[in-house]
SEZA-52704 format. One record per residue (C-alpha): chain; x, y, z. Coordinates in pm, whole numbers. Layout:
<recs>
A_X_Y_Z
...
</recs>
This chain:
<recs>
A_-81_3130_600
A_-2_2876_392
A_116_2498_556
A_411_2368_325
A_488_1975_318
A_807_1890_201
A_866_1517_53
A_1075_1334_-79
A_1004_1165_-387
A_1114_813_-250
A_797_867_4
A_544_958_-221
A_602_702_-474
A_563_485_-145
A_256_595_-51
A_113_584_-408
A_240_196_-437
A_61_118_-96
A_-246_303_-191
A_-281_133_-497
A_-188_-235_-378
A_-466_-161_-60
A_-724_-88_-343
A_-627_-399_-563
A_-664_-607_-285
A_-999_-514_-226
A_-1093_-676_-577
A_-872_-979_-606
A_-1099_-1277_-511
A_-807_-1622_-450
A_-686_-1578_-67
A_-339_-1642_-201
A_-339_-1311_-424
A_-490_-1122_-129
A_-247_-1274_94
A_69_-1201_-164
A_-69_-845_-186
A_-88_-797_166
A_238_-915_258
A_368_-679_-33
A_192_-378_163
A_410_-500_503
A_121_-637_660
A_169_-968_878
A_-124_-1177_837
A_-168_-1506_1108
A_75_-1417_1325
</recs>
């Protein structure tokens, strides 16, 4: 039996933009650029 996951494109190419802005903030070193890319991601930070 096969498990089938239907998609939309609009929430993969979500996914794939947070996944990749969670891995660049792992290597940007100025607070304000992790911060920025953060925030871009929906995260609150300080509040």
């Amino acid at each position: 039996m096969s498990i089938v996951n239907h998609r939309s494109l609009g929430s993969i190419i979500k996914g794939v933009w947070t996944h990749s802005l969670s891995i660049l903030t792992m290597f940007s070193f100025p607070y304000q650029v992790t911060v920025a890319l953060h925030r871009l991601r929906g995260v609150k930070i300080g509040k």
